[in-house]
Backbone as JSON Lines, residues from 0, in Angstrom:
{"i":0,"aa":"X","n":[2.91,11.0,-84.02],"ca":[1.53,10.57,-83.94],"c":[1.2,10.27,-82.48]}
{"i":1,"aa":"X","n":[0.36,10.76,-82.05],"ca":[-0.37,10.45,-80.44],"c":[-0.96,9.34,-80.58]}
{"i":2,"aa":"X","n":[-0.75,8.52,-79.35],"ca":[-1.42,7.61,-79.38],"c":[-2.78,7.35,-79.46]}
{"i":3,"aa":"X","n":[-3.81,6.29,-79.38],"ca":[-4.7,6.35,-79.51],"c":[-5.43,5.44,-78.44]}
{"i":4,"aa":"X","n":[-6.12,5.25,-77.33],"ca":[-6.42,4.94,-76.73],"c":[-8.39,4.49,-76.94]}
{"i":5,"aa":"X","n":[-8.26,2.67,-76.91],"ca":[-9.51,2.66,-77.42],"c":[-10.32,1.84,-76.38]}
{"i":6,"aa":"X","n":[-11.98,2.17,-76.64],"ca":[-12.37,0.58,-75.59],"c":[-13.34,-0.14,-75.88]}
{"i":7,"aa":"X","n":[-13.23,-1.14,-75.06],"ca":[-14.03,-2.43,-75.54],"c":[-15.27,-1.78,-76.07]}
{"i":8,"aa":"X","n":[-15.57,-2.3,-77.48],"ca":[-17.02,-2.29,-78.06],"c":[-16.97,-0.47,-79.06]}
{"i":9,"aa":"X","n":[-15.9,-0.33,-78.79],"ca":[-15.51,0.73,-79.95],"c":[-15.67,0.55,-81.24]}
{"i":10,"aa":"X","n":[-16.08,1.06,-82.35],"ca":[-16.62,0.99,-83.87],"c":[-15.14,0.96,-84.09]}
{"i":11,"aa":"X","n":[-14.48,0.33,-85.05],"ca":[-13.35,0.72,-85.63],"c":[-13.5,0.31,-87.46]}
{"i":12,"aa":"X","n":[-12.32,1.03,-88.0],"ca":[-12.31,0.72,-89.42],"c":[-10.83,0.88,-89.93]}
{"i":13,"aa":"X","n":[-10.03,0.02,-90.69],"ca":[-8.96,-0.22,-91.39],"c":[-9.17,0.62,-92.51]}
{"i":14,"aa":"X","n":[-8.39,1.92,-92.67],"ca":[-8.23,2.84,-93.86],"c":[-6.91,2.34,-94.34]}
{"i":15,"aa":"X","n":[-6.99,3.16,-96.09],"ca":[-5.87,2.36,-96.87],"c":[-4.53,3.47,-95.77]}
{"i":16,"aa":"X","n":[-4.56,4.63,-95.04],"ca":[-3.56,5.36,-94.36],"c":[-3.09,4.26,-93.61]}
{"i":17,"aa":"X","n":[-3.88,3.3,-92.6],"ca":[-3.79,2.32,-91.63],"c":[-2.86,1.1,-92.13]}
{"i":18,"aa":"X","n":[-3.74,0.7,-93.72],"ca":[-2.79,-0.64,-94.3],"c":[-1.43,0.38,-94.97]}
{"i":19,"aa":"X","n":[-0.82,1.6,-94.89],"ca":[0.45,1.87,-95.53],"c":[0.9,1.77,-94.35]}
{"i":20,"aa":"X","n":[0.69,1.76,-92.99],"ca":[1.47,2.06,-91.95],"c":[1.69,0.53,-91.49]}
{"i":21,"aa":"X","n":[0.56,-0.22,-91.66],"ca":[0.91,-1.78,-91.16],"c":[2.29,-2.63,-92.35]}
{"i":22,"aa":"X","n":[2.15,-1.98,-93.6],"ca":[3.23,-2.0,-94.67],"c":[4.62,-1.95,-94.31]}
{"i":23,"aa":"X","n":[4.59,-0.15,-93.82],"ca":[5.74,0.29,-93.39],"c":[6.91,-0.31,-92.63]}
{"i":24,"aa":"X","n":[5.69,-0.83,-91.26],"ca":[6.12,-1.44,-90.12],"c":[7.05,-3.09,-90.48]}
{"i":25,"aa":"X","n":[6.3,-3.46,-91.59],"ca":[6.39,-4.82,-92.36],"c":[8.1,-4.65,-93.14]}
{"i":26,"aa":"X","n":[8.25,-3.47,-93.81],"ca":[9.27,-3.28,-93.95],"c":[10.55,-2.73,-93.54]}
{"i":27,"aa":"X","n":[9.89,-2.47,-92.09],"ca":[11.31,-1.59,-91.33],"c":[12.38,-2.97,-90.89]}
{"i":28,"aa":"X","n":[13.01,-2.14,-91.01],"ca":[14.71,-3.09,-90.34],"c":[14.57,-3.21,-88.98]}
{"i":29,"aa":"X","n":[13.87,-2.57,-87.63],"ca":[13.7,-2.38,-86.69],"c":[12.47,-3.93,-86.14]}
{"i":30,"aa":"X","n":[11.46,-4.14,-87.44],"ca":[10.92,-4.71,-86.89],"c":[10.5,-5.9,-88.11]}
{"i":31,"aa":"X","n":[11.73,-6.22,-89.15],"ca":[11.13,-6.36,-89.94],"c":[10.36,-7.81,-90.46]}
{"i":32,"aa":"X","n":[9.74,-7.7,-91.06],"ca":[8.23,-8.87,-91.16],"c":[7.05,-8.65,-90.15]}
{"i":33,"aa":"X","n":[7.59,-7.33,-89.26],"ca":[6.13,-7.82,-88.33],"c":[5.17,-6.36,-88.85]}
{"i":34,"aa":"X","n":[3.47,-6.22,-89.6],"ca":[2.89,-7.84,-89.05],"c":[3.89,-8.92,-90.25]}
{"i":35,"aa":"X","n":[3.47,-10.15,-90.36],"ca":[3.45,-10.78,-91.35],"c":[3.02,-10.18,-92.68]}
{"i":36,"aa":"X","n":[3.27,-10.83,-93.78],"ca":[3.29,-10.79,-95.3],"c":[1.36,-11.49,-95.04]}
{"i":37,"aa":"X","n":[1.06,-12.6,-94.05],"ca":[-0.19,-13.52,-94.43],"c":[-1.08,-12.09,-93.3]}
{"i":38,"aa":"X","n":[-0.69,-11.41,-92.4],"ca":[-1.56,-10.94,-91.75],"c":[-1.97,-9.38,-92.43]}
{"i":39,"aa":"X","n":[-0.89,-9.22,-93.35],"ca":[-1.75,-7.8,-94.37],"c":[-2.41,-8.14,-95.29]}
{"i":40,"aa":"X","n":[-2.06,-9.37,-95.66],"ca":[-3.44,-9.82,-96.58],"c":[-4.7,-9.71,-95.91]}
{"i":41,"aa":"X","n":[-4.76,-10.56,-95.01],"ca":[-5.84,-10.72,-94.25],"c":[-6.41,-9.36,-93.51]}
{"i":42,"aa":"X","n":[-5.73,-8.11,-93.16],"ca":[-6.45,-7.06,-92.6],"c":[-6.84,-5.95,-94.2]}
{"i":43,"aa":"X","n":[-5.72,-6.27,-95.33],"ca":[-6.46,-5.61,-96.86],"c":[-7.5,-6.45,-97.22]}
{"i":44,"aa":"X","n":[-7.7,-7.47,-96.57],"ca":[-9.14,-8.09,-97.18],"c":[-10.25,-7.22,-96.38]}
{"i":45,"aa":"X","n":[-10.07,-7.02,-95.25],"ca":[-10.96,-6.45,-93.97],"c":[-11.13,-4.65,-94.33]}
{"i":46,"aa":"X","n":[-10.09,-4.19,-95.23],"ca":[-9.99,-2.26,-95.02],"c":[-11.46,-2.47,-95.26]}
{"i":47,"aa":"X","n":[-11.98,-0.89,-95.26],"ca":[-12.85,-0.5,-95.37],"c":[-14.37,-1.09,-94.25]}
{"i":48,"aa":"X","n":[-14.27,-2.26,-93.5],"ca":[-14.94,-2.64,-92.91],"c":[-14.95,-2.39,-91.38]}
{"i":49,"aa":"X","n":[-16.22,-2.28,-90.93],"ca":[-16.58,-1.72,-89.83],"c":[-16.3,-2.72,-88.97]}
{"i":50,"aa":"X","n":[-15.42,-2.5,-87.98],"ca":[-15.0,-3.34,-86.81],"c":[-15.48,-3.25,-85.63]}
{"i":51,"aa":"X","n":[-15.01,-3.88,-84.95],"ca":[-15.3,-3.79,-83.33],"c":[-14.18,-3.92,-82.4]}
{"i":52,"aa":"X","n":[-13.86,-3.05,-81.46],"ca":[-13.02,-3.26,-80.78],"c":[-13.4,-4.75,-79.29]}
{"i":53,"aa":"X","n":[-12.8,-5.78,-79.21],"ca":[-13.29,-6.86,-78.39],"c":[-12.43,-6.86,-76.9]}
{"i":54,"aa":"X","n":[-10.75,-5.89,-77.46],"ca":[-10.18,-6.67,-75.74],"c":[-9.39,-5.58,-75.96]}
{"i":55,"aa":"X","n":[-8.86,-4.65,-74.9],"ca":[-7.99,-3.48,-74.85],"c":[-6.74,-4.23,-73.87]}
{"i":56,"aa":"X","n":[-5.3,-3.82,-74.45],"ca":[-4.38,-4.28,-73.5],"c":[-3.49,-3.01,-72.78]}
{"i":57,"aa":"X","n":[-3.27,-3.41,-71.35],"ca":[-2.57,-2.25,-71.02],"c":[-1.24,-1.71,-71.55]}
{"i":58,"aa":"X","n":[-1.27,-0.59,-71.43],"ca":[-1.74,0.41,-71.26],"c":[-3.15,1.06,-72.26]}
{"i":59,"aa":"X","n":[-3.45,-0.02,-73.11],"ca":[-4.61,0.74,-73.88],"c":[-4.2,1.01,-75.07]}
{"i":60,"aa":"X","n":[-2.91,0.6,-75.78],"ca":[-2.58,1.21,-77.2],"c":[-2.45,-0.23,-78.32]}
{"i":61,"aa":"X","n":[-2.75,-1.27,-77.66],"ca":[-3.55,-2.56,-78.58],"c":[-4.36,-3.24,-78.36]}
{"i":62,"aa":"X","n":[-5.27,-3.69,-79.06],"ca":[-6.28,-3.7,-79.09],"c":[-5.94,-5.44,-80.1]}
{"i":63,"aa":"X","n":[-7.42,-6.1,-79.36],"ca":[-7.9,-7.17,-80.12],"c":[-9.19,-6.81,-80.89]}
{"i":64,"aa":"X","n":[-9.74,-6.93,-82.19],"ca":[-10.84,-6.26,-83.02],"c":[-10.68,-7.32,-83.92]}
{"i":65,"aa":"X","n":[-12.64,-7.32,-84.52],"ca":[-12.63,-8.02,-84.65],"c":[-13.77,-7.52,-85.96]}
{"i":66,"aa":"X","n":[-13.64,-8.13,-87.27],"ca":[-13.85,-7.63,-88.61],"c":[-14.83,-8.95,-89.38]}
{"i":67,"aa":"X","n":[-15.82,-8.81,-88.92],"ca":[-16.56,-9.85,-89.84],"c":[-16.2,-11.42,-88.98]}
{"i":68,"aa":"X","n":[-15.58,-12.37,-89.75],"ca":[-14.78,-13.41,-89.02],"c":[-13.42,-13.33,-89.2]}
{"i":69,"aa":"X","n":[-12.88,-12.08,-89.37],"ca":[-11.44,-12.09,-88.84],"c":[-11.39,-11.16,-87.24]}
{"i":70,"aa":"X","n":[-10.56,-11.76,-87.15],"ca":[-9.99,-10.91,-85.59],"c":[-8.57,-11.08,-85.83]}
{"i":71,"aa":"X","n":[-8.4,-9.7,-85.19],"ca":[-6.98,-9.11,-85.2],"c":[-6.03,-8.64,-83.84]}
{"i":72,"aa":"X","n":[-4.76,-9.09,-82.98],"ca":[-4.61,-8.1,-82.58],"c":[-3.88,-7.23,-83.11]}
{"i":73,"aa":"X","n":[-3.74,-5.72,-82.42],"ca":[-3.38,-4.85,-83.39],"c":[-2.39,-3.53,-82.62]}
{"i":74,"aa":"X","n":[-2.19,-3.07,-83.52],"ca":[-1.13,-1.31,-82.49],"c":[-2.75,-0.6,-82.76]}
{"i":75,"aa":"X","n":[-2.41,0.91,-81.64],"ca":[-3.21,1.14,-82.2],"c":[-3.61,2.56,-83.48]}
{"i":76,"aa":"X","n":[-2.31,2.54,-84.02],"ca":[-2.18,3.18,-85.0],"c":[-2.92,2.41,-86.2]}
{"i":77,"aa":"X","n":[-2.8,0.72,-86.32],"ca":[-3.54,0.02,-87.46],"c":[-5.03,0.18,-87.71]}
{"i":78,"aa":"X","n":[-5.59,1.11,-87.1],"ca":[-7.2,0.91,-86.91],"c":[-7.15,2.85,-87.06]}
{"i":79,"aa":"X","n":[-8.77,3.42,-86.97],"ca":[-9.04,4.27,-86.8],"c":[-10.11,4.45,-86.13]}
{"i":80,"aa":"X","n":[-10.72,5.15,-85.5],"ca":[-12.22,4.98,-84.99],"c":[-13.32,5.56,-86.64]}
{"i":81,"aa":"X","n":[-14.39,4.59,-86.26],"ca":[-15.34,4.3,-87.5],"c":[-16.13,5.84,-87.12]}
């Protein structure tokens, strides 16, 4: 997967492809628990909703976004552009 490079004030949206990969990550041995068990709740409460991208970190592949009154930071595989 290529990265994805996003910027401030970008539309974004959490697809259910996005919450299997934040899953995945949750269950790898490499990294495992991250995100959290409380922070996929909180971004499957958010799928389907239109985000905003608020703070890009270098090199540009995470992102802080921000979903109603949640905010997230994030990879940027967890998001898609809206």
């Amino acid at each position: 997967m290529m990265p994805t490079r996003y910027n401030v004030g970008d539309k974004v949206v959490i697809t259910e492809a996005c919450m299997e990969r934040m899953r995945s990550s949750n269950r790898s041995c490499v990294t495992a628990g991250y995100p959290s068990d409380s922070y996929l709740s909180d971004a499957a409460a958010c799928a389907g909703v239109v985000g905003e991208v608020t703070h890009v970190f270098p090199p540009g592949y995470e992102v802080s976004a921000r979903f109603g009154e949640h905010r997230f930071h994030m990879k940027d595989y967890w998001i898609e552009k809206a």
